[in-house]
MIDOSE-1310 file (N, C-alpha, C; in nm, 2 decimals, decimal comma, always signed):
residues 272
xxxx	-2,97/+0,99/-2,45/-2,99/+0,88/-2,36/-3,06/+0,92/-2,23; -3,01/+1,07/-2,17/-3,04/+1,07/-2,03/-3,26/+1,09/-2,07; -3,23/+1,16/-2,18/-3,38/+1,22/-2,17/-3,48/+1,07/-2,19; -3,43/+1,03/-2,25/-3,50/+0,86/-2,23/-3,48/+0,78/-2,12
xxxx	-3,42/+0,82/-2,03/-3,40/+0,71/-1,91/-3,51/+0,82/-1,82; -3,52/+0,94/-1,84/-3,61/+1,01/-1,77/-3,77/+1,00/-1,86; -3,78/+0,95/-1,94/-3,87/+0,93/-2,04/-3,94/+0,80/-2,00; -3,85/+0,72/-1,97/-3,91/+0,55/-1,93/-3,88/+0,46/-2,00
xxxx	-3,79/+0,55/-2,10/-3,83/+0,43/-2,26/-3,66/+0,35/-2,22; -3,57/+0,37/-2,11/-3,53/+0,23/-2,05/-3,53/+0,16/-1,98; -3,59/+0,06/-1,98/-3,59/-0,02/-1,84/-3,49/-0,10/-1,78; -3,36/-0,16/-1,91/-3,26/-0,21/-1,86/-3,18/-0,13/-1,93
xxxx	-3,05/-0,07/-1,84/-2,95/-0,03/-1,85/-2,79/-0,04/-1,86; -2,74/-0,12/-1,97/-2,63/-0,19/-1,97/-2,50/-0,05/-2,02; -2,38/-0,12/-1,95/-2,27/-0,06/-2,07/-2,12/-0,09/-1,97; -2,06/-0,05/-2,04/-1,91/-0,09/-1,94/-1,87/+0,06/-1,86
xxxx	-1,80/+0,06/-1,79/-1,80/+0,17/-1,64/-1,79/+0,26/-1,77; -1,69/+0,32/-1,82/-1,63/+0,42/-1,92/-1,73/+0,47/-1,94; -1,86/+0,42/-1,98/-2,03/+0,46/-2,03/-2,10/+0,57/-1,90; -2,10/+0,50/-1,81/-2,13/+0,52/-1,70/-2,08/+0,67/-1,62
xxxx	-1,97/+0,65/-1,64/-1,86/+0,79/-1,63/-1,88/+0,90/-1,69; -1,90/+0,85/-1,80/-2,00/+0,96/-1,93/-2,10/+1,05/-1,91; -2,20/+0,91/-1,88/-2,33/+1,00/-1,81/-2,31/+1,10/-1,69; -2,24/+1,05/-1,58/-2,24/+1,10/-1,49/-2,14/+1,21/-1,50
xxxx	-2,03/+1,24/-1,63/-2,00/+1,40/-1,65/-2,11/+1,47/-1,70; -2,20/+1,41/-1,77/-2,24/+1,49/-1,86/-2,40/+1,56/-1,75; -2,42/+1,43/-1,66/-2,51/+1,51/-1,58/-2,46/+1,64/-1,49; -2,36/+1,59/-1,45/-2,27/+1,74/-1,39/-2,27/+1,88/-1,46
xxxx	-2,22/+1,87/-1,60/-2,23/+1,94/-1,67/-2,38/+2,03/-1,70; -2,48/+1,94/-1,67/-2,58/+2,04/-1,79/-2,64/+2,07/-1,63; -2,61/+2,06/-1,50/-2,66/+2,07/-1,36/-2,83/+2,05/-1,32; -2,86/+1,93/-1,41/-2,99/+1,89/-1,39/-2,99/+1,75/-1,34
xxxx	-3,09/+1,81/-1,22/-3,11/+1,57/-1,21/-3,12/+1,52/-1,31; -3,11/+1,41/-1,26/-3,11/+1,30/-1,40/-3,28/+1,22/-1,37; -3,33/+1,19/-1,23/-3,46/+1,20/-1,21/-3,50/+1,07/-1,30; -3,46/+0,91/-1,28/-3,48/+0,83/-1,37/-3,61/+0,79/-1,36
xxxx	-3,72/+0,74/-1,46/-3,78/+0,68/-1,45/-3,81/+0,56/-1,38; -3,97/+0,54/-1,29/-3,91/+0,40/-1,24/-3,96/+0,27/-1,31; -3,93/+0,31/-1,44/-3,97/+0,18/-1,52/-3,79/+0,10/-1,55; -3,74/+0,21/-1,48/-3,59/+0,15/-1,53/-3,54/+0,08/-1,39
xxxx	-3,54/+0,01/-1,43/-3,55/-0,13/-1,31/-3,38/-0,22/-1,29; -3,31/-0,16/-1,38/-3,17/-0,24/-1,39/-3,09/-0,19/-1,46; -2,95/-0,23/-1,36/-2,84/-0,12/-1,44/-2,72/-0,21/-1,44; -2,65/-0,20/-1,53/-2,55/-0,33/-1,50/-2,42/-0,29/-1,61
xxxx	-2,31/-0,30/-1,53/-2,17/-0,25/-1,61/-2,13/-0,42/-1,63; -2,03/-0,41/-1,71/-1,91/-0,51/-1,77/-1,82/-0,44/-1,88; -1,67/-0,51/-1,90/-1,61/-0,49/-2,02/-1,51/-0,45/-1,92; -1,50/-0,42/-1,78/-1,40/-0,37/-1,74/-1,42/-0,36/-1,60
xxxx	-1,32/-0,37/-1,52/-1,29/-0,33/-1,37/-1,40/-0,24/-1,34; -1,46/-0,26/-1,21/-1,56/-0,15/-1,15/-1,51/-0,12/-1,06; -1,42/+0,04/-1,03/-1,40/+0,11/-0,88/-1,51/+0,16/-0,80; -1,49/+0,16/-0,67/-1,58/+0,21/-0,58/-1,65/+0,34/-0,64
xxxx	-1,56/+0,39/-0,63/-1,59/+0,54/-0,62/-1,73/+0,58/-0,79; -1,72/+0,51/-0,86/-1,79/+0,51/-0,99/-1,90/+0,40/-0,96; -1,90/+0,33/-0,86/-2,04/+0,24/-0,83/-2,14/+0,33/-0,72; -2,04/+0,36/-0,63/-2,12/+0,49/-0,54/-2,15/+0,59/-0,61
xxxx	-2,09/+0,68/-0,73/-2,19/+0,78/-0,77/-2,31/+0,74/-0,85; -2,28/+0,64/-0,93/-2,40/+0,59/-1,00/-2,54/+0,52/-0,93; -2,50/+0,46/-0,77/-2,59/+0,44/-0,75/-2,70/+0,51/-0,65; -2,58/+0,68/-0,64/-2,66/+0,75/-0,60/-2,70/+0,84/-0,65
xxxx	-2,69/+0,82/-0,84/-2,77/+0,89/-0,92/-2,93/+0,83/-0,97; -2,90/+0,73/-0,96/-3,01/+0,66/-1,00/-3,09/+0,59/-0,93; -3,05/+0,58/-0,79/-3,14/+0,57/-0,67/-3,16/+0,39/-0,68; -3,07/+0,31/-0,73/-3,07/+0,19/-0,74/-2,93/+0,09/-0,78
xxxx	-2,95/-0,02/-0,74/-2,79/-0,08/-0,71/-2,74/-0,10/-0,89; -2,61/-0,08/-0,88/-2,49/-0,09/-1,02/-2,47/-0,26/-1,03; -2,52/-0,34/-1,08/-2,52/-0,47/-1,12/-2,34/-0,47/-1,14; -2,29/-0,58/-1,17/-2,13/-0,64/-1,23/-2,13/-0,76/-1,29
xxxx	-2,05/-0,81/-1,39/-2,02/-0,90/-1,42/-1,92/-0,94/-1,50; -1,86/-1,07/-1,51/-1,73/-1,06/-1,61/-1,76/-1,21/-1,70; -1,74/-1,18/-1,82/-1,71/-1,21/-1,95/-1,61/-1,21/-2,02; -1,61/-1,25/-2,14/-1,55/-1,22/-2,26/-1,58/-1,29/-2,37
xxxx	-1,49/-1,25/-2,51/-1,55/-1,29/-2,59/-1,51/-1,41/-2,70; -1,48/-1,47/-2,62/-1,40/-1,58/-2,67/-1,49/-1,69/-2,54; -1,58/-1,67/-2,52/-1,68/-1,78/-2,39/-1,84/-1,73/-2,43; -1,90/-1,76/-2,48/-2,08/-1,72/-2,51/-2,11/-1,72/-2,37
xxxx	-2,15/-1,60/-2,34/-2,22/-1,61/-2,23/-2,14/-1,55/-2,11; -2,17/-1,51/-2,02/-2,16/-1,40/-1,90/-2,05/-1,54/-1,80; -1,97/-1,51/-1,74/-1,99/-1,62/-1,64/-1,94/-1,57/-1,52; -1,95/-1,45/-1,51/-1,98/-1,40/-1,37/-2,06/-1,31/-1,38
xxxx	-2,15/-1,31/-1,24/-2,24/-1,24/-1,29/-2,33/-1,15/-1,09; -2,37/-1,03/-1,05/-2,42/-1,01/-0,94/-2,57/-1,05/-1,01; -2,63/-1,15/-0,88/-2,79/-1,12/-0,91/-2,87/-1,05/-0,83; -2,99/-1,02/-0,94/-3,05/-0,91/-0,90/-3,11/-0,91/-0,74
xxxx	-3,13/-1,04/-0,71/-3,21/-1,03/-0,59/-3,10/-1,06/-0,47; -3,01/-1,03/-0,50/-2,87/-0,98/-0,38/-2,80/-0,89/-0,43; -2,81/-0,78/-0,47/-2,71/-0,68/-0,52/-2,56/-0,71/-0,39; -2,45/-0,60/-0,43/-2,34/-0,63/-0,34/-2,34/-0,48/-0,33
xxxx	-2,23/-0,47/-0,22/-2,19/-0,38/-0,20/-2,06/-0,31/-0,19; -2,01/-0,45/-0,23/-1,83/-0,41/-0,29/-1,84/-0,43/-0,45; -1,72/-0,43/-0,51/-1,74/-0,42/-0,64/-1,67/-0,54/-0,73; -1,73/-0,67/-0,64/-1,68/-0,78/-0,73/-1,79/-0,82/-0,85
xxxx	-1,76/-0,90/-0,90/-1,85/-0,93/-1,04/-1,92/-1,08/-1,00; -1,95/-1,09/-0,92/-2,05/-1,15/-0,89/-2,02/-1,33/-0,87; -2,14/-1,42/-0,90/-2,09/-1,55/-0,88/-2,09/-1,63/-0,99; -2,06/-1,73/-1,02/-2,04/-1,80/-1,15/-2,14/-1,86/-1,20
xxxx	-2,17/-1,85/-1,26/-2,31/-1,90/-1,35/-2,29/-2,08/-1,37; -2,37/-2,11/-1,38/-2,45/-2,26/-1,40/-2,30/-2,33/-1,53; -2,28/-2,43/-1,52/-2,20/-2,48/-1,56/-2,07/-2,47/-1,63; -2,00/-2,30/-1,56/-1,92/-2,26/-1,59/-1,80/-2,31/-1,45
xxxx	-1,65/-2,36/-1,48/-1,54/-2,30/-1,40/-1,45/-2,27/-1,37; -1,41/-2,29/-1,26/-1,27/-2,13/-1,27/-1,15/-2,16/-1,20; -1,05/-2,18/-1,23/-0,94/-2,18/-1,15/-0,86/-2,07/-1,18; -0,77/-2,02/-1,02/-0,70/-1,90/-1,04/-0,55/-1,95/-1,06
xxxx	-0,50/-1,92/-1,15/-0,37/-1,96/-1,16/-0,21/-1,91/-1,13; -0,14/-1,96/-1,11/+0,02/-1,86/-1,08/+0,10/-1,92/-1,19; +0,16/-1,82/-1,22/+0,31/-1,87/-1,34/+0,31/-1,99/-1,37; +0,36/-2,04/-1,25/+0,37/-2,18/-1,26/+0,29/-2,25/-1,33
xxxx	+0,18/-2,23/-1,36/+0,10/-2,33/-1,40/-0,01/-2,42/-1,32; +0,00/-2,35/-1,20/-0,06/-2,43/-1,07/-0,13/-2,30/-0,99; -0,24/-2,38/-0,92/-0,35/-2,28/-0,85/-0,29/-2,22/-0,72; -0,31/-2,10/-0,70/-0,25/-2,01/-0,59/-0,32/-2,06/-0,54
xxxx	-0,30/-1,99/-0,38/-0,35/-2,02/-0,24/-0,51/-1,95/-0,23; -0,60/-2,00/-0,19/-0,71/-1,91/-0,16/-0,67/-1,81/-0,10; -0,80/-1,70/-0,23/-0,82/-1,57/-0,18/-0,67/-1,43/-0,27; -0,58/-1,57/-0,32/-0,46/-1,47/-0,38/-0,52/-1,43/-0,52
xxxx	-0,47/-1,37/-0,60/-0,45/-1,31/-0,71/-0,41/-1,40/-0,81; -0,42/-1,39/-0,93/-0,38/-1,49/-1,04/-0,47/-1,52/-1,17; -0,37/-1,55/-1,31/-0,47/-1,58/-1,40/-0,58/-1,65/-1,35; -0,66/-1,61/-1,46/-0,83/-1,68/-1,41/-0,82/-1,83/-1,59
xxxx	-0,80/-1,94/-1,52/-0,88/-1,99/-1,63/-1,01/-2,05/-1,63; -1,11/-2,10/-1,77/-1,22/-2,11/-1,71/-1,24/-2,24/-1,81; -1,36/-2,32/-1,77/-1,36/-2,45/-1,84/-1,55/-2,44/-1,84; -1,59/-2,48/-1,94/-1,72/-2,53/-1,96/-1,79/-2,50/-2,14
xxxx	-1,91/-2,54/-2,11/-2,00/-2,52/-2,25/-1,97/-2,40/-2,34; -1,92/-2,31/-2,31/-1,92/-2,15/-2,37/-1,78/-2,17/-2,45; -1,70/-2,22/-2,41/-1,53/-2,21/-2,47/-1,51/-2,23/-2,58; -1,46/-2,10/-2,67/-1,41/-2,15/-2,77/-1,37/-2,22/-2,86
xxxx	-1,38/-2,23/-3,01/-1,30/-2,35/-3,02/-1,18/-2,35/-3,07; -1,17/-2,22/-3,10/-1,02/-2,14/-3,15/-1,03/-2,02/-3,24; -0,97/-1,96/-3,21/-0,92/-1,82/-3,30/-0,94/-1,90/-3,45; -0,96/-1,79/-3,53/-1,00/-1,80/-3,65/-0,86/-1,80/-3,72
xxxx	-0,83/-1,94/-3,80/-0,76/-1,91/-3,90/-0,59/-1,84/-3,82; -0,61/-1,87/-3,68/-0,47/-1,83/-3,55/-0,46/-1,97/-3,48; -0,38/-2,07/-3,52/-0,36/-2,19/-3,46/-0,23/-2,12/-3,31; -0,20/-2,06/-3,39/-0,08/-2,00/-3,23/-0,08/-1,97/-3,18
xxxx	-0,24/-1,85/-3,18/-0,28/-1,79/-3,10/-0,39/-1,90/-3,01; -0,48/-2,01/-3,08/-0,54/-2,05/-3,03/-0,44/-2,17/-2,90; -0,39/-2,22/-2,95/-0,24/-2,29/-2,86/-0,20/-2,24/-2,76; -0,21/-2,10/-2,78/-0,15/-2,01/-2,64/-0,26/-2,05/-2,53
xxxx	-0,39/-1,97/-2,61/-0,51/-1,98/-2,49/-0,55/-2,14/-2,44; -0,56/-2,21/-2,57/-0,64/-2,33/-2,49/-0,52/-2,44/-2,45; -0,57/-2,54/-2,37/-0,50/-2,64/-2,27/-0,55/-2,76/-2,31; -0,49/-2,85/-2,34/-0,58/-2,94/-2,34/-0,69/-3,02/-2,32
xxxx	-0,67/-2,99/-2,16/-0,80/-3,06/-2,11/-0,94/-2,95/-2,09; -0,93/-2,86/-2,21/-1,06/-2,78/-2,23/-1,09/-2,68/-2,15; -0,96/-2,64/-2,05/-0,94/-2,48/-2,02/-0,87/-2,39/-2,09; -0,95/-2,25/-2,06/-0,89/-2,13/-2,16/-0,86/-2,06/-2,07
xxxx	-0,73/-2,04/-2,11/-0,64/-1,91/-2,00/-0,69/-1,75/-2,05; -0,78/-1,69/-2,00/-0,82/-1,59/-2,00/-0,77/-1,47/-2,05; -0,61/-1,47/-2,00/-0,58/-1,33/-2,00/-0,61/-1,24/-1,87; -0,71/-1,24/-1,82/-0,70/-1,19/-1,75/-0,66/-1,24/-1,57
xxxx	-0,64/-1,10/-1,47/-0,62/-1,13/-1,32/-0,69/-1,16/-1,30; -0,75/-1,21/-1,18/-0,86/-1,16/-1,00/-0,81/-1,27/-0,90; -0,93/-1,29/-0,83/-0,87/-1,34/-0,72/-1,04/-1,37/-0,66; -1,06/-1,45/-0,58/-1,14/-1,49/-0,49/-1,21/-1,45/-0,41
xxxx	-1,30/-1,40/-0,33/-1,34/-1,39/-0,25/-1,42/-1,53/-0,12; -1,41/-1,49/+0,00/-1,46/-1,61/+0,08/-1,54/-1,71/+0,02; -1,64/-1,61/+0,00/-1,81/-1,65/-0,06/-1,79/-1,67/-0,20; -1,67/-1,69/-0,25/-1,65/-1,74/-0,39/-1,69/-1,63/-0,49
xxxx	-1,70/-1,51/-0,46/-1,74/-1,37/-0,55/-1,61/-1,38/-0,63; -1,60/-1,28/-0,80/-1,49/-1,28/-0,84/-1,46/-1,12/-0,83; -1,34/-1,09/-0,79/-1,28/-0,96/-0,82/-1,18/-0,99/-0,89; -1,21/-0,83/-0,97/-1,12/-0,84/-1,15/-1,03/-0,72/-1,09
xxxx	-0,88/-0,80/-1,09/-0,74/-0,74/-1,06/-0,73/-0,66/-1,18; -0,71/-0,71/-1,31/-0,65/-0,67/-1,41/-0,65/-0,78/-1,54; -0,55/-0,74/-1,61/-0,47/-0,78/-1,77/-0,33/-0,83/-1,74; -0,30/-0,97/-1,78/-0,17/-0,96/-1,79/-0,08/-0,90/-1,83
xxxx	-0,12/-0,87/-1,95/+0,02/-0,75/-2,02/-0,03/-0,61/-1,99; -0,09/-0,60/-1,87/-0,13/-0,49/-1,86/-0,03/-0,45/-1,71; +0,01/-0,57/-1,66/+0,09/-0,53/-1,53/+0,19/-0,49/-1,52; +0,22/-0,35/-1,46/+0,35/-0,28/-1,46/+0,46/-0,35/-1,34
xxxx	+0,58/-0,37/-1,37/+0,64/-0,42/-1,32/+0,79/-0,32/-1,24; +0,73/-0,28/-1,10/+0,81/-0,14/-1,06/+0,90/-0,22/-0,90; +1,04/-0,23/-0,93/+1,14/-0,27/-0,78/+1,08/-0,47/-0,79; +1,04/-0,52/-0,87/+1,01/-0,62/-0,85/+0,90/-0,64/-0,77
xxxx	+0,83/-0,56/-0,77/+0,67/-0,60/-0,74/+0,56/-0,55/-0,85; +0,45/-0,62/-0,87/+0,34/-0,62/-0,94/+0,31/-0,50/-0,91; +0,21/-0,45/-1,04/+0,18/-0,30/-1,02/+0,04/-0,32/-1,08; -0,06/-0,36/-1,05/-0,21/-0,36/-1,13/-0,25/-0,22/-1,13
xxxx	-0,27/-0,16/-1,31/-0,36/-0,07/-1,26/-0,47/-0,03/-1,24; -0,54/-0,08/-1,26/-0,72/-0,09/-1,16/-0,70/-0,05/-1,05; -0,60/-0,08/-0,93/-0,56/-0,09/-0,81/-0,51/+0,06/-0,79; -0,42/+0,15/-0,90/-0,37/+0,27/-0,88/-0,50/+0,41/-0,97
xxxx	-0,59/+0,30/-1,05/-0,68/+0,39/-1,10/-0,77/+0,45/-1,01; -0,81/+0,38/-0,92/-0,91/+0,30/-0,80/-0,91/+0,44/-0,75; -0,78/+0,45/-0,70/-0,74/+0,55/-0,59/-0,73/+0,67/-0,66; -0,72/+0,70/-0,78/-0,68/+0,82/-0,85/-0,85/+0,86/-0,80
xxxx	-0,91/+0,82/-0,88/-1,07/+0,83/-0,92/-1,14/+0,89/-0,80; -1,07/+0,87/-0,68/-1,14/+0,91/-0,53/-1,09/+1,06/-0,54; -1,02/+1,11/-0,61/-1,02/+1,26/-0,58/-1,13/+1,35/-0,64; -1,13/+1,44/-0,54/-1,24/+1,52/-0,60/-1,23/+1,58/-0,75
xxxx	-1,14/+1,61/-0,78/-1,10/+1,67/-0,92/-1,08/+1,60/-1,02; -1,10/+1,50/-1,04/-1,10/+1,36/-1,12/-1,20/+1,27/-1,18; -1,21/+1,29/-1,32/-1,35/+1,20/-1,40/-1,30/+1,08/-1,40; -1,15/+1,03/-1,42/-1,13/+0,93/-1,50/-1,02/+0,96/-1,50
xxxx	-0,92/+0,83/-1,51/-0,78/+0,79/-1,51/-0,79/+0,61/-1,57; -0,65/+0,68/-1,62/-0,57/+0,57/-1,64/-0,45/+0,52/-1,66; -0,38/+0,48/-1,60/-0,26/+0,42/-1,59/-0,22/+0,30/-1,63; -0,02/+0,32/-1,71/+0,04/+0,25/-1,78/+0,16/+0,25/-1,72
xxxx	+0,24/+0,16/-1,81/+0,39/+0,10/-1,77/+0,45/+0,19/-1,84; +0,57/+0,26/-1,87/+0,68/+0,31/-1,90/+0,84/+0,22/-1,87; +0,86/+0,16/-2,01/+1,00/+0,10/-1,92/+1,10/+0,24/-1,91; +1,19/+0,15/-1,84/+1,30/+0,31/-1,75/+1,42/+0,24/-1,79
xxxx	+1,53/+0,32/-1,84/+1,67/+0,23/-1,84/+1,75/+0,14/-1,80; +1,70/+0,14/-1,65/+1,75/+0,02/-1,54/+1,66/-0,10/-1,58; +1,59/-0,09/-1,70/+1,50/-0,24/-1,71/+1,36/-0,24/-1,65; +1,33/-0,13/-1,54/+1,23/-0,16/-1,45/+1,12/-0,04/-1,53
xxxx	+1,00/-0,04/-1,45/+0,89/+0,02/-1,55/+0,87/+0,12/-1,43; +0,81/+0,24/-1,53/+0,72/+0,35/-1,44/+0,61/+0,38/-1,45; +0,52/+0,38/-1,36/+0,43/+0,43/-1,34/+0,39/+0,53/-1,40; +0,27/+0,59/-1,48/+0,25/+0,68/-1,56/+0,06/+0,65/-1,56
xxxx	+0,03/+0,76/-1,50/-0,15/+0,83/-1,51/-0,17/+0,90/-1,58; -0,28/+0,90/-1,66/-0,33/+0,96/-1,77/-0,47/+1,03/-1,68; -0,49/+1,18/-1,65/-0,60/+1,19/-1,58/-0,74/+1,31/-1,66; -0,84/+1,25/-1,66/-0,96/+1,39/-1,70/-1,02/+1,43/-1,57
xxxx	-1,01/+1,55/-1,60/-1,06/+1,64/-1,49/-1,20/+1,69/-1,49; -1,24/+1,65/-1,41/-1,41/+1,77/-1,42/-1,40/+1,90/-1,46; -1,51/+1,94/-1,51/-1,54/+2,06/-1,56/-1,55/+2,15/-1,43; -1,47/+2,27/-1,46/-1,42/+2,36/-1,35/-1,35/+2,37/-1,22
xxxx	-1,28/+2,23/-1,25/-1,20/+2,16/-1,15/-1,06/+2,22/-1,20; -0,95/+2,22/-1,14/-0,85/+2,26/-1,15/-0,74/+2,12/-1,15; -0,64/+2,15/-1,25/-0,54/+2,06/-1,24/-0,38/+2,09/-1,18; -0,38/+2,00/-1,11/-0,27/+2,04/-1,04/-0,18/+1,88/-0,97
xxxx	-0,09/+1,85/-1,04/-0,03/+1,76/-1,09/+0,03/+1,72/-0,94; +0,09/+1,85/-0,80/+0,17/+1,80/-0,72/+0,06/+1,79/-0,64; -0,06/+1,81/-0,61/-0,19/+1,81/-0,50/-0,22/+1,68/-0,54; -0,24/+1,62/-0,65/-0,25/+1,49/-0,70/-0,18/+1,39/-0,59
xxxx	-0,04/+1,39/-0,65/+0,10/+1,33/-0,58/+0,08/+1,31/-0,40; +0,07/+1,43/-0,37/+0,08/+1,43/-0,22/-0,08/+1,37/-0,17; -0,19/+1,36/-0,25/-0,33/+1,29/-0,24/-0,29/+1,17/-0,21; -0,18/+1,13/-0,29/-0,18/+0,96/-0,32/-0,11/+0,94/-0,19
xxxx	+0,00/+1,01/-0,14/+0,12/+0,98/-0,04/+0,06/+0,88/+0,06; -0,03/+0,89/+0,09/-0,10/+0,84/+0,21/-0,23/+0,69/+0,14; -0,22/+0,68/+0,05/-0,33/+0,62/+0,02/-0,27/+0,50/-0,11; -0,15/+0,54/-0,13/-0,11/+0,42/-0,23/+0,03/+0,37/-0,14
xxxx	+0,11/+0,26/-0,21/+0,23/+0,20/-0,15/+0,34/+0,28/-0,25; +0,47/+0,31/-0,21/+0,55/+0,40/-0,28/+0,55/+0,36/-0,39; +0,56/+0,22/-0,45/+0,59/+0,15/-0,53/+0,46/+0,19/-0,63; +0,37/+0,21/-0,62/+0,25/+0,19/-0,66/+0,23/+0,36/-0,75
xxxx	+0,26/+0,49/-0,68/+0,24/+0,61/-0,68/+0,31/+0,65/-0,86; +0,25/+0,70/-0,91/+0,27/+0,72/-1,04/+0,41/+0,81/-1,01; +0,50/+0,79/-1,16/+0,60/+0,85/-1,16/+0,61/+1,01/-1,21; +0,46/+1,00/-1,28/+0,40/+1,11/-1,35/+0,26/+1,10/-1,35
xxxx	+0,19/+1,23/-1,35/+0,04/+1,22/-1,39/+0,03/+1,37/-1,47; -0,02/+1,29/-1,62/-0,08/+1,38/-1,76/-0,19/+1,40/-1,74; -0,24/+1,56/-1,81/-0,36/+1,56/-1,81/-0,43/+1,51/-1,93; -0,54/+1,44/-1,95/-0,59/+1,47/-2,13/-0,71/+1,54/-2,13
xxxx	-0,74/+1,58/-2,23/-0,91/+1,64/-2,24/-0,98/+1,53/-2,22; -0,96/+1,40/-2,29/-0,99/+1,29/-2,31/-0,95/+1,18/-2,32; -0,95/+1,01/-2,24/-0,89/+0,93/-2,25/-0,94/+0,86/-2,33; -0,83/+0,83/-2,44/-0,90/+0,77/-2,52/-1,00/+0,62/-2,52
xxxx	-1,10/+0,59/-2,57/-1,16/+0,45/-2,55/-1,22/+0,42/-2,70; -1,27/+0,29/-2,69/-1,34/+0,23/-2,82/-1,47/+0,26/-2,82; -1,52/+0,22/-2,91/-1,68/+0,29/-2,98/-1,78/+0,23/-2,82; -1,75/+0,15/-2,78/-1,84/+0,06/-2,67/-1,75/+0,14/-2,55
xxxx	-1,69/+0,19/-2,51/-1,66/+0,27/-2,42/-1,57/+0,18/-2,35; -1,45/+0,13/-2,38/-1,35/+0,04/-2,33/-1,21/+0,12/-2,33; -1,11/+0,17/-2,22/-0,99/+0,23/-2,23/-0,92/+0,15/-2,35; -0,86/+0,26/-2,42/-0,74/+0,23/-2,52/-0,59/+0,23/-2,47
xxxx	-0,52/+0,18/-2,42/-0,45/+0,24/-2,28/-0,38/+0,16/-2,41; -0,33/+0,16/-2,51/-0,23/+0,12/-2,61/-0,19/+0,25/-2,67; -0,27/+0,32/-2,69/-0,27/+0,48/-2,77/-0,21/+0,55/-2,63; -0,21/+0,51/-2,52/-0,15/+0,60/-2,43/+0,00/+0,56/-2,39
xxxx	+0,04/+0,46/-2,41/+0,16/+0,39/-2,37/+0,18/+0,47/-2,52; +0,15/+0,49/-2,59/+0,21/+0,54/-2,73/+0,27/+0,67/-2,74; +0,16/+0,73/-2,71/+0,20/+0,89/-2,62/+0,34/+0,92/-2,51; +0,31/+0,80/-2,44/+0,44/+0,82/-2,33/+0,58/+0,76/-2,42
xxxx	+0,58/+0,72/-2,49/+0,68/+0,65/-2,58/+0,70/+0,78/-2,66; +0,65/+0,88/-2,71/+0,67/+1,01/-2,82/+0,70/+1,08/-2,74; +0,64/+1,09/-2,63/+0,65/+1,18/-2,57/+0,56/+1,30/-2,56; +0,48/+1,29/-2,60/+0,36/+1,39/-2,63/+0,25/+1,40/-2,52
């Protein structure tokens, strides 16, 4: 891929961050610019949370802005989306596309306060019409009046941008407060010694869950599990700070480069 993006032969650049992370070990690794062609005019992540820290190196590998957007696949079509002729500079996923909408939701069933956090549900022309041959599953997601509860977090911004919190069954639940982890990944990923993380729930005997990071380290970087810890002291909320951080060669993900963070809750369950 890299010798074609220095070749010319891409001019649009898609894939979800995990992709992105990839390249940008693997240019580390072989210690060559990457030197893109300037026929490659567009770069654009989805499929997952975009951290700072992986939008800044990309965009100062490639000498041009990291596009965002959020989807899924149960809605045809993108419905958030950065356009090209405003790039951002934070790492929300952009604005809602043409006849898509969005309410953020709380437990309850009712819309939080602007600007808070909450399921996203969304209503328009793209929505499903149901899981295949899964009436119970389709039941779950859709609502009558032709919204589909997502599944997933975010929250609002002023200017109506969307930022992607997370997964519902993906929230660790530590002393009775929420624990997103995109929010504890975020912060992992800022250290120097760090490709990639990711973090899971562990329940604990008292009922409550722990915190648990899964971290890849750069090539000739050193691991060191309490330098980690004392990194975070200052930069996460107690609650938040992993109970543990493993190393892997590799976190695992799917063929399209999406975290498997089920095979890792599996691991911390064996123990392995």
């Amino acid at each position: 891929m890299t010798a074609a993006i220095r070749q010319g032969a891409i001019t649009l650049l898609q894939g979800v961050p995990t992709m992105f992370s990839r390249i940008l070990a693997h240019m580390r690794a072989s210690d060559t610019p990457l030197a893109p062609s300037a026929r490659l005019r567009y770069l654009y992540t989805g499929g997952g949370p975009l951290d700072p820290t992986l939008k800044q190196e990309v965009e100062a590998m490639f000498g041009q802005p990291l596009h965002h957007g959020y989807g899924m696949t149960e809605y045809a079509g993108s419905l958030f989306v950065t356009r090209m002729d405003r790039p951002r500079s934070d790492c929300s996923a952009g604005e809602i596309v043409e006849g898509a909408e969005l309410q953020v939701m709380g437990p309850d069933g009712k819309p939080v306060p602007e600007g808070e956090a909450g399921e996203l549900w969304v209503r328009g022309p793209g929505v499903m019409r149901g899981y295949y041959r899964a009436p119970a599953l389709t039941e779950e997601a859709l609502r009558p009046d032709g919204w589909l509860n997502t599944g997933d977090i975010g929250r609002l911004g002023a200017d109506g941008a969307l930022f992607i919190v997370g997964r519902t069954k993906d929230i660790i639940i530590r002393s009775g407060f929420n624990v997103y982890p995109i929010e504890v990944e975020s912060v992992i990923n800022t250290h120097p010694s760090v490709r990639l993380s990711a973090v899971v729930g562990q329940p604990a005997a008292d009922g409550n869950e722990e915190v648990i990071a899964f971290v890849e380290i750069k090539d000739g970087e050193k691991f060191d599990a309490a330098a980690l810890q004392e990194y975070l002291v200052d930069r996460l909320s107690p609650y938040k700070r992993p109970e543990k951080i493993l190393r892997v060669g590799t976190i695992p993900t799917t063929a399209s480069g999406k975290l498997l963070k089920h095979q890792l809750k599996q691991r911390v369950a064996n123990k392995t």
